[in-house]
MARKOL-591050 format. One record per residue (C-alpha): residue in one letter; x, y, z. Coordinates in steps of 0.2 Angstrom, whole numbers, padded with zeros to 4 digits, always signed. Example, Ala and Ser with C-alpha at 12.3 -4.5 7.8 and 13.67 -1.06 7.14 Angstrom:
A+0062-0022+0039/S+0068-0005+0036/
! end
This chain:
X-0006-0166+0153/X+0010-0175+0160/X+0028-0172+0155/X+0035-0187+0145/X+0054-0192+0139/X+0053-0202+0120/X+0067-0209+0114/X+0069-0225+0099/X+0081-0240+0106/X+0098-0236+0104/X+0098-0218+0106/X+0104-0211+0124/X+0095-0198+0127/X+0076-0192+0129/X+0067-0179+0120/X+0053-0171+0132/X+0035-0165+0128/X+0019-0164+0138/X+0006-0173+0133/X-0010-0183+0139/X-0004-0201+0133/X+0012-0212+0131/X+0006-0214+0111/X+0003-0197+0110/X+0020-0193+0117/X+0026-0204+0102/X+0018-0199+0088/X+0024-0184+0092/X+0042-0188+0094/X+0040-0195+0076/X+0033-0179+0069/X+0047-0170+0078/X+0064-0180+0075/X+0072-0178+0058/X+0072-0193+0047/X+0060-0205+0056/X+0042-0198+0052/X+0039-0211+0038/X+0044-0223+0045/X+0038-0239+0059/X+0047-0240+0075/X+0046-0244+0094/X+0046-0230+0106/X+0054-0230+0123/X+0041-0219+0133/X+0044-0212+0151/X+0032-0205+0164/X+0046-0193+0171/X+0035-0192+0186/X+0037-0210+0192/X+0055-0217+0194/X+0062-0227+0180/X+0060-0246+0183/X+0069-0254+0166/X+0078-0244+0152/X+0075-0258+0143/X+0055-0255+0144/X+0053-0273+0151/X+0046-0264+0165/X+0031-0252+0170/X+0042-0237+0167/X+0048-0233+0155/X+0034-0243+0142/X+0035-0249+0123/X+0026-0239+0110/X+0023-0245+0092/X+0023-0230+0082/X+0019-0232+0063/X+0021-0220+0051/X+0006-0211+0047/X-0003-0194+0049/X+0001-0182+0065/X-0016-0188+0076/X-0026-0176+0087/X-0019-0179+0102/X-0001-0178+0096/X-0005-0160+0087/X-0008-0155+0107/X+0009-0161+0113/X+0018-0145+0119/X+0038-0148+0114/X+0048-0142+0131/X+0065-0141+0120/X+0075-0151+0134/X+0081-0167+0133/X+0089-0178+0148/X+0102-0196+0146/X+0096-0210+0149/X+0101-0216+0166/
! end
């Protein structure tokens, strides 16, 4: 597992989890956040491990997920919520 900051576009600050993908560290920001589980949206994921190259996700870090509404997936149900979040930089 590797520790991933989600947040949508717009929003200034990352919400971090563990998890073993980028999509799975969306989904489960989806699940998580209040108001946007049922709905489709695009995802800024970063590897917190590997420097930040474009906060705009034009670069390798952090990437573009599409999430679309739907159930919580397997890999999403093992993402473990660290309850931190960090601004974006």
């Amino acid at each position: 597992m590797r520790e991933f900051g989600v947040r949508r576009y717009g929003d200034l600050q990352y919400h971090h989890c563990l998890a073993e993908t980028e999509a799975d560290a969306a989904v489960w920001f989806a699940h998580a956040q209040t108001g946007i589980s049922g709905k489709d949206f695009q995802a800024l994921v970063k590897d917190v491990s590997k420097p930040v190259s474009d906060e705009a996700g034009i670069g390798a870090n952090p990437i573009v997920v599409a999430v679309h509404h739907g159930p919580l997936t397997e890999g999403a149900k093992a993402a473990t919520d660290l309850k931190r979040t960090s601004p974006i930089r």
